[in-house]
C-alpha positions in Angstrom: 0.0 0.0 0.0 1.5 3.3 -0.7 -0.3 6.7 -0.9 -0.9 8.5 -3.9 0.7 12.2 -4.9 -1.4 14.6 -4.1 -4.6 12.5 -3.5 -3.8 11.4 -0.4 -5.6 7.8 -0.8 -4.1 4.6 -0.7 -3.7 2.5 -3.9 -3.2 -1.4 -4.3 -1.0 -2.9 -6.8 -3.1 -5.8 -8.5 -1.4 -6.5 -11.0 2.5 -7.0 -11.1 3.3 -4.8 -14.4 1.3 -2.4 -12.5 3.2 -2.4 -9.3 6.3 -2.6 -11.7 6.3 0.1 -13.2 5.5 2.3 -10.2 8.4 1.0 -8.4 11.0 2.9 -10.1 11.5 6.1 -8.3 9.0 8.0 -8.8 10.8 12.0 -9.9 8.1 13.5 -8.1 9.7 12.5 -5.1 7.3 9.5 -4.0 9.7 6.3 -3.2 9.0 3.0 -3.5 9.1 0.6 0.0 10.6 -2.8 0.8 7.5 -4.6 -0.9 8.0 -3.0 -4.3 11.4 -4.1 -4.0 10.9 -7.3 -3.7 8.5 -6.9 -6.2 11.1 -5.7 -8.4 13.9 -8.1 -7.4 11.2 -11.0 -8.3 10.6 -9.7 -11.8 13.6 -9.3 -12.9 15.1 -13.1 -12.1 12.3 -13.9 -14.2 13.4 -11.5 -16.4 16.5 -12.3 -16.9 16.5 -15.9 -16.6 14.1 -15.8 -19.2 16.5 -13.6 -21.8 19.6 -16.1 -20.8 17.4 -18.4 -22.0 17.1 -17.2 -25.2 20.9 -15.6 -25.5 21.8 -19.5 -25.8 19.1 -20.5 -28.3 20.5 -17.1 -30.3 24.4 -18.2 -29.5 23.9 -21.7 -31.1 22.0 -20.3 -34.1 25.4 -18.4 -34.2 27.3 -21.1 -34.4 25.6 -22.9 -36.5 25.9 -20.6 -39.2 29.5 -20.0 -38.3 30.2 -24.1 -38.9 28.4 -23.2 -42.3 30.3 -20.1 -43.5 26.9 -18.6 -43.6 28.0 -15.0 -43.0 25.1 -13.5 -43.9 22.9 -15.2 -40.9 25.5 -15.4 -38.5 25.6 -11.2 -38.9 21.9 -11.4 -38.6 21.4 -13.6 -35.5 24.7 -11.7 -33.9 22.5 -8.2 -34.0 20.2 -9.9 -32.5 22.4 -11.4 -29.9 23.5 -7.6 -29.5 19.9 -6.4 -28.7 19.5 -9.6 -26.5 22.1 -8.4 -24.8 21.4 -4.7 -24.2 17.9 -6.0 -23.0 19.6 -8.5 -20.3 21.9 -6.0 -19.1 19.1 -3.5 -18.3 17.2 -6.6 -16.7 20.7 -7.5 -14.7 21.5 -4.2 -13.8 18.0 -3.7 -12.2 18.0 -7.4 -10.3 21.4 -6.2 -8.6 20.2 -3.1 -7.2 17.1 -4.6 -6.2 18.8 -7.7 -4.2 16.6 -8.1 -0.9 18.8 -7.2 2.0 21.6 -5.3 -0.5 21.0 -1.8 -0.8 18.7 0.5 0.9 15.9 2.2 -0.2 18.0 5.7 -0.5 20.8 3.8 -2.2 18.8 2.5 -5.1 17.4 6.0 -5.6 21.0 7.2 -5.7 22.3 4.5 -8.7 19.6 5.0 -9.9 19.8 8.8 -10.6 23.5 8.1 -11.9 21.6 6.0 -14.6 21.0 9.3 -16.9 24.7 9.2 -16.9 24.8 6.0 -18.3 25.0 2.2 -16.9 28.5 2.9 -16.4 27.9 5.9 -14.0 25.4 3.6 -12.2 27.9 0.7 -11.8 30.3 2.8 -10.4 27.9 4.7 -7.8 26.7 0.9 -7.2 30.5 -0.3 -6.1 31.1 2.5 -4.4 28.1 2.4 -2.4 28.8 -0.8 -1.9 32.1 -1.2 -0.5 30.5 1.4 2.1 29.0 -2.2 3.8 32.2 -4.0 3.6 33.3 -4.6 7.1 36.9 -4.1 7.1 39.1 -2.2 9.2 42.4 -2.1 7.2 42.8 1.1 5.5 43.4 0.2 2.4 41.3 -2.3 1.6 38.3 0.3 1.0 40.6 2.5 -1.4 41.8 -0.2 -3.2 38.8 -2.4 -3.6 36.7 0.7 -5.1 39.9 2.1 -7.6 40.1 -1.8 -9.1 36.1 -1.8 -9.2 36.3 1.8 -11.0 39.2 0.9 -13.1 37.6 -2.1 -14.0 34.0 -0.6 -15.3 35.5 2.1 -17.0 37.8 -0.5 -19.6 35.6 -2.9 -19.4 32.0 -2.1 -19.6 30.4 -1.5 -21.9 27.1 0.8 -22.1 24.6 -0.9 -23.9 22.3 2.1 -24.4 23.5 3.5 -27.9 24.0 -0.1 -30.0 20.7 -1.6 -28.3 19.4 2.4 -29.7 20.7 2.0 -33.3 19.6 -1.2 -34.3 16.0 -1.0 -32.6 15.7 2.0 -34.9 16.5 0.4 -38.1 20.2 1.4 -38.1 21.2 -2.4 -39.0 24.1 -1.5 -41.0 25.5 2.8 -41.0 24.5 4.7 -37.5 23.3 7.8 -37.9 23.4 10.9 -35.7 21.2 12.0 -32.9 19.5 14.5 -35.5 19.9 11.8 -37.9 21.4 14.1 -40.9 24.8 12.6 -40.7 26.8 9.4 -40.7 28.3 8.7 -37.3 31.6 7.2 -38.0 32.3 5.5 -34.4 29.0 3.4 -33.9 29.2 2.0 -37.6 32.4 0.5 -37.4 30.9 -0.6 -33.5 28.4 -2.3 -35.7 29.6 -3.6 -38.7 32.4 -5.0 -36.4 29.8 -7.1 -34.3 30.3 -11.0 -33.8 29.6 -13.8 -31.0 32.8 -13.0 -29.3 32.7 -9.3 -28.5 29.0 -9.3 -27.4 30.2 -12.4 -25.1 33.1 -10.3 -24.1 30.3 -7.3 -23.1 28.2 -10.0 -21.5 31.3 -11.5 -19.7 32.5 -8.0 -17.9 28.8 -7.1 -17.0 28.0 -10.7 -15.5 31.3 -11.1 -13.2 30.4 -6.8 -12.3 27.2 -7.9 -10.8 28.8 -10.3 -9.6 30.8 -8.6 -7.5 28.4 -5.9 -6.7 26.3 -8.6 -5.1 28.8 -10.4 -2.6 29.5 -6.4 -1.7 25.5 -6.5 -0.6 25.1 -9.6 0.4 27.5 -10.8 1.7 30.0 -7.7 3.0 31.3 -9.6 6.4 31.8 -12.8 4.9 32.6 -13.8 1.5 33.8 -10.6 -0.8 36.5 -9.8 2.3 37.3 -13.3 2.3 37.9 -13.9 -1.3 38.6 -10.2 -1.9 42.1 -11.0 -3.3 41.1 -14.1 -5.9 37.6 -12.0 -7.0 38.5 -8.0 -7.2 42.3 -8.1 -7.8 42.0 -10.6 -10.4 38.7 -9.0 -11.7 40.5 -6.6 -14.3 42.6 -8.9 -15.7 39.6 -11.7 -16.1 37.9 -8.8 -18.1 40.9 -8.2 -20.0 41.2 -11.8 -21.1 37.8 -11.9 -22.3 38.2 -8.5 -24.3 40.8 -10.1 -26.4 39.2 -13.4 -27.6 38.4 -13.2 -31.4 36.2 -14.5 -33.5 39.3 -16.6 -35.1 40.2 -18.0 -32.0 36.4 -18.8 -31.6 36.2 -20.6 -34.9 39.4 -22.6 -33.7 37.4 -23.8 -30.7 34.6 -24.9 -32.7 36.4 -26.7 -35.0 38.1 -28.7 -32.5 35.4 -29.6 -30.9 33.5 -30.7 -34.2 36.5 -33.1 -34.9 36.5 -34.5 -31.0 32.8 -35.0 -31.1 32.2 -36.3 -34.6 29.6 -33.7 -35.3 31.6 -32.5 -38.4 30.9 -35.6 -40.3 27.6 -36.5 -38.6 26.3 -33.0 -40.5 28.1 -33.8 -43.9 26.2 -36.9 -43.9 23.3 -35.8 -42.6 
C-alpha cells in the first residue's frame, strides 16, 4: 500500500506490471518501500533468466551458421544477440540493485539517478556504495577495492544504451546521428564489427560486475573480504582476457570440438 501524490488515498498494486512500473523512483519524489522491491527483485530473475534463455538458443543459431560459412545469418542472429544483450543488461543491472537485504531504499534511488549518466555511472555509484558495507578495518582495503572496481568498469563495460538504440531504430548496418542528418563514423564501425565474441566479451564483464556488486550486498562480512584477493584483484585482468578473444580463436574452438565430437561428419552426412 502506498499513498498517492497529491490525493492522499491509498492504492493497491493488482497486478505485477502495475506495481512494476510504479516501483522505479517516482521524480516527483514519492519512493517505492521494501515490498515493491521485492517486487522488483522477483521480476527481474524472471526477467532475466528468461532472456539467458534465449541468448543461448540465439548463441547456437550463431554457431551454426558460423560451422556453415553462412555470414550472412550469423551477422543477422549476432544483431540480435547484441539487442538480447542490451535488454539483459538492463534486466541484470535492475536485479542487482534490487537484491533483498543489499541496498537500501535511498541507495537505489541514488544508482539509480547516476543512470541518466549511463549504466556505467550507475555501476560505479553501485561499487562505491557498496564497498560502504564492507566490514573491514584495514585502510586500504576500501581504497583499493573501489579504484580496481572503478578501473575495472571504465575498460571494461560497456554501455549498452546507444547499439541496443541503433539497431531497434533500423540502423542495422550505418548509424546515424542523434539528429539523424549525418553518418556517425564510431558506432558504424561498433556495428559492422559485431560478432559472438565481442558481445560475449560485453556479456562477460557485465556478468562477473554484478557479480561482484552482489557479494558487496550480500554478503559484506563474509565472503567478498574473504575472497577479496582471488575475486576484485583478479577481476580486471579476467575482463581483460575476455576483451581479447576473437572471432578466429572462436572458430578454432569450434572446429576442434566438431572433430573431437564427430559432429563435423555426422552433418556432412546428414
Amino acid at each position: 500500500m502506498v499513498e498517492h501524490p497529491g490525493r492522499g488515498v491509498s492504492v493497491r498494486f493488482r497486478a505485477v506490471e502495475s506495481r512494476f512500473l510504479r516501483s522505479v523512483f517516482d521524480r516527483s519524489g514519492c519512493v517505492m518501500d521494501n515490498d515493491q522491491k521485492l517486487t522488483v527483485f522477483q521480476a527481474q530473475v524472471e526477467n532475466v533468466r528468461a532472456l539467458e534463455s534465449s541468448i543461448q538458443q540465439v548463441r547456437r543459431s550463431i554457431n551454426s551458421a558460423l560451422r556453415r560459412n553462412d555470414a550472412s545469418l550469423s551477422n543477422s542472429f549476432t544483431k540480435v544477440y547484441a539487442i538480447l544483450f542490451c535488454a539483459w543488461a538492463e534486466a541484470n543491472f535492475s536485479k542487482v540493485i534490487h537484491t533483498p537485504y543489499g541496498f537500501s531504499l535511498d541507495e537505489i534511488e541514488q544508482i539509480w539517478a547516476k543512470k541518466s549518466k549511463g549504466i556505467s555511472a550507475a555501476w560505479k555509484k553501485a561499487a562505491k556504495l557498496g564497498v560502504r558495507h564492507l566490514d573491514a578495518r584495514r585502510g586500504s582495503f576500501l581504497p583499493n577495492t573501489l579504484r580496481t572496481l572503478s578501473r575495472a568498469i571504465d575498460a571494461h563495460v560497456f554501455d549498452p544504451t546507444l547499439v541496443r538504440n541503433k539497431l531497434a531504430h533500423g540502423q542495422w548496418i550505418v548509424a546515424l546521428n542523434r539528429p539523424n542528418d549525418a553518418i556517425q563514423d564510431q558506432l558504424t564501425d561498433t556495428i559492422r564489427e559485431l560478432d559472438i565474441v565481442k558481445v560475449d566479451s560485453w556479456r562477460f564483464c557485465h556478468q562477473h560486475l554484478a557479480e561482484m556488486v552482489e557479494s558487496l550486498i550480500e554478503s559484506p562480512k563474509k565472503a567478498f573480504v574473504r575472497d577479496w584477493w582471488g575475486a576484485v584483484i583478479n577481476l580486471d585482468a579476467e575482463m581483460e582476457r575476455s576483451s581479447q578473444r576473437n572471432l578466429a580463436d572462436h572458430l578454432a574452438r569450434l572446429r576442434s570440438k566438431d572433430d573431437r565430437t564427430g559432429a563435423r561428419d555426422k552433418r556432412v552426412h546428414s
